[in-house]
N, C-alpha and C positions, 0 to 999 in steps of 0.2 A: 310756078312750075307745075308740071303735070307728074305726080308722083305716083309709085305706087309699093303698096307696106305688101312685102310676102311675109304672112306668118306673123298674123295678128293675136299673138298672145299678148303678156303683160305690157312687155316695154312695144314692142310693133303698134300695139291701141296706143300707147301712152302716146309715143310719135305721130301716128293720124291722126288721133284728136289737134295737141298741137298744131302741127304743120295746117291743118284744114282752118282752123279759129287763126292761123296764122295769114290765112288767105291762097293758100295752093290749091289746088285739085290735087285731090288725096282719092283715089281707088285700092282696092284691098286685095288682094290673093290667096287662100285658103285652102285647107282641107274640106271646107265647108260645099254644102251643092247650092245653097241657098241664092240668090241673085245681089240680094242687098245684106248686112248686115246694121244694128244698132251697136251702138259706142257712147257708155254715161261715165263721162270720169267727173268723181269723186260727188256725187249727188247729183250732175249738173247735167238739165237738158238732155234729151240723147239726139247723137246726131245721124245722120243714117249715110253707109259709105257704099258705094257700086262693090260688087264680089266677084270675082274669076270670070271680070268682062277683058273678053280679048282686042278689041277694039280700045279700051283703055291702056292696057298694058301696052300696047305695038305704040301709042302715042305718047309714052311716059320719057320724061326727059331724063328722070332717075329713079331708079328702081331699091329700093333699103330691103335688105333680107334680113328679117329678126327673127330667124328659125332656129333649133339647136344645131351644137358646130356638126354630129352626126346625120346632119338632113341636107347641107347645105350643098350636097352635090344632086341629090333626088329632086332637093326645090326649084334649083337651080336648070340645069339642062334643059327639063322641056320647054323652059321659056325663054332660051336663046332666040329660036327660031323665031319667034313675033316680035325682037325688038331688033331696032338700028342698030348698027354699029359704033355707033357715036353716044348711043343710051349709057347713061352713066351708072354701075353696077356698086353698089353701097352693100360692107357687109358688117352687120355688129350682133356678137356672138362672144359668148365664152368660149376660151381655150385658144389653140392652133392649131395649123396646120388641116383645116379645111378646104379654104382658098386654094392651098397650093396644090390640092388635088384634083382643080378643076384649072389652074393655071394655062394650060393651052388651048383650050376650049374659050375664055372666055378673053385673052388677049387683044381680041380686036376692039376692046370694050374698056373706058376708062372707067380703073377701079381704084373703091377708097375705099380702106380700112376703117374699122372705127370702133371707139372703146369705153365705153359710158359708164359712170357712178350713179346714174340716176336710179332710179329704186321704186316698183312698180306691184303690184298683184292684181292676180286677175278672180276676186271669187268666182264669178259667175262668166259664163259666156258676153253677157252683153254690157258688165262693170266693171272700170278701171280703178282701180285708188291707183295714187301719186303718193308713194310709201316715205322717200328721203329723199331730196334734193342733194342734185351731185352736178359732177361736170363729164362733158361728151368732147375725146379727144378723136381728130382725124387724120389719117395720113395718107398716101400715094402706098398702092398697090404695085403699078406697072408706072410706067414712063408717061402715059398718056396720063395716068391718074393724077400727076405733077400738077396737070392742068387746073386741078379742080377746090383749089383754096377757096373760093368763090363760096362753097359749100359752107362754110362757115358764116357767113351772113346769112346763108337760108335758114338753116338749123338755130342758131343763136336769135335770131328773129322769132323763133319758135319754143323755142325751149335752152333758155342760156344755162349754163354757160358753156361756149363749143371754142374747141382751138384747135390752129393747126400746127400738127406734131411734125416736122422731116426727121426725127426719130421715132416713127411709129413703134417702131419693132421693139424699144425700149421701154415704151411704154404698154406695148401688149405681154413684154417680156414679166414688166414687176406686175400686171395684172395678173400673168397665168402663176404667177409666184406664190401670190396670197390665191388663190383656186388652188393651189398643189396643197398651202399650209392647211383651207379651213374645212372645202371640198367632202374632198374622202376622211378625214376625219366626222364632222358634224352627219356624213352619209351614215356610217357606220354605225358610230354611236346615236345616232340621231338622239342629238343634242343642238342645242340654239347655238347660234355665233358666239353668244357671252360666253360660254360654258369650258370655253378653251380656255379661258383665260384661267381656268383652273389648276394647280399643284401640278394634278396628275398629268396634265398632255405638255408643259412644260421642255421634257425630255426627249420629247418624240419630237414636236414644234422644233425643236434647238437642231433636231439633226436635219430634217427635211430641210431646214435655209441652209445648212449649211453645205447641205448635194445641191441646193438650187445657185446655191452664190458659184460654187465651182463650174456648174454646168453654163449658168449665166457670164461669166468671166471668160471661160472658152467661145461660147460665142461672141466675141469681144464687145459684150455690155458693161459698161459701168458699173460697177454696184462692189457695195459689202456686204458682209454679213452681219455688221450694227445698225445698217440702212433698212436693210431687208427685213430682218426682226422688228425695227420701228416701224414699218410699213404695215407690218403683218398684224402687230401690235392694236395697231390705232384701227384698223378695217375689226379685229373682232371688237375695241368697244366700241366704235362706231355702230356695229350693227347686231350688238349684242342680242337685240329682242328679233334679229329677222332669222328664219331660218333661211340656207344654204339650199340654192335650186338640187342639188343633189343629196342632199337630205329628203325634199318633197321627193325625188326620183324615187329612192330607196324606198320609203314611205308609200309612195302607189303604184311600186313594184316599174316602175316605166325605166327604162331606157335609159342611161346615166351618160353623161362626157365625159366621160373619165378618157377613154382614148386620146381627147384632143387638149384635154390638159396634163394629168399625170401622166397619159401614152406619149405625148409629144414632151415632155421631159426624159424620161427615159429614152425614145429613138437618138434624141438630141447627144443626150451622155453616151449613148453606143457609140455613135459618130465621133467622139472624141475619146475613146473608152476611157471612161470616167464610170467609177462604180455608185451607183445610188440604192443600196440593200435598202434602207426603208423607205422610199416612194414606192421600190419594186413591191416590197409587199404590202403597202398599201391599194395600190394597183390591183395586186393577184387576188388579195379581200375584195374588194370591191367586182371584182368580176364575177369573183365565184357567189359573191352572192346576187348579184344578175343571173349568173347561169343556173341557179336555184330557182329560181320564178321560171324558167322556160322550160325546165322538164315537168313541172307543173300542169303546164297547159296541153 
């Protein structure tokens, strides 16, 4: 297939390499002005990928955007116009409610969701590690996106293990779950993943699943609050030694998701008026220490 990664940070490189060693035409799209870029995961070889060639992109059968969920409407738009109608529009990102802010715009375009454990960093501009090995789930955005199970052989071909979800939304749901639990905490405190599993955040952890199981249950998902806690559980020892993308945020003062994961919890509870007082001030924390760094500048 002719593909192309917008927003070749940790996991976008992790995919190109992939997909390219997997035998696709793998082209890149960037902030970068550069023409080509180089990509060395994990010691190996560098391989060199085309850059913000339009001629590539207008040819791409499916397009994967691994940009943050706050970008995904800026990355997105100006490169409607260069592709088919029929180009397949892939988005895997933290949080929600991105997608749905570009939902009419991008209609005529089959889309898939998607939701990955695999686990990436990027020291350098031009090196990837391959941090932890996980699994990449996909689902159907729109009606047309139904079409595209198929995707799952590509991907799985490249990087197993991939499945497809017809409960996407359940599974993006317990994703942004544990983002609402480790997220804005490990931001704040910036502290590691392990660190939660500490005495002290216990009590806070206990109330934030239990405004998520509610909020979750309104939207009629599945789930408890023994479920949720076990889930939340196993991802901080899981990944005890990784820090939390929003941790590094807070830490180089950049930009935070907080809108598309604990913002999109809270819009969710409004919508059902369900009250969630500690997401909300984890949330207003987190903002205001964003809003700190811009009067700065």
């Amino acid at each position: 297939m002719n593909i192309t990664i917008v927003g070749p940070g940790a996991i976008g490189s992790l995919w190109a390499i992939k997909l390219l060693q997997a035998g696709h035409n793998v082209s890149l799209w960037s902030r970068s002005t550069d023409n080509s870029i180089e990509l060395s995961l994990d010691g190996q070889a560098s391989l060199s990928f085309s850059n913000n060639n339009i001629e590539k992109l207008s040819a791409s059968d499916l397009v994967i955007f691994t940009v943050k969920a706050w970008q995904v409407e800026e990355a997105t738009t100006p490169l409607l116009q260069h592709l088919y109608p029929d180009t397949i529009l892939m988005f895997m990102h933290n949080g929600m409610g991105a997608v749905d802010q570009i939902a009419t715009q991008i209609d005529t375009h089959p889309v898939v969701l998607a939701t990955t454990t695999q686990a990436a960093f990027k020291p350098n501009r031009n090196n990837v590690s391959h941090t932890g090995i996980g699994q990449t789930q996909l689902g159907a955005f729109n009606l047309k996106g139904q079409q595209c199970t198929f995707l799952v052989d590509v991907l799985e071909h490249a990087l197993p293990v991939v499945s497809w979800n017809p409960e996407i939304k359940t599974a993006l749901w317990t994703k942004l779950a544990i983002n609402c639990a480790i997220n804005p905490l490990t931001g704040l405190e910036q502290i590691k993943n392990g660190e939660l599993a500490d005495q002290r955040f216990s009590e806070v952890l206990n109330s934030i699943i239990k405004e998520l199981t509610q909020v979750m249950m309104a939207e009629g998902i599945t789930c408890s609050f023994d479920e949720l806690e076990t889930s939340v559980k196993q991802v901080i020892q899981a990944t005890a030694k990784n820090n939390s993308s929003m941790k590094q945020d807070v830490f180089y003062q950049r930009k935070t998701e907080i809108n598309f994961i604990t913002g999109h919890l809270i819009k969710t509870a409004l919508k059902h008026q369900i009250e969630v007082p500690v997401n909300q001030k984890l949330f207003a924390q987190v903002k205001e220490r964003e809003n700190s760094w811009n009067h700065q500048d």
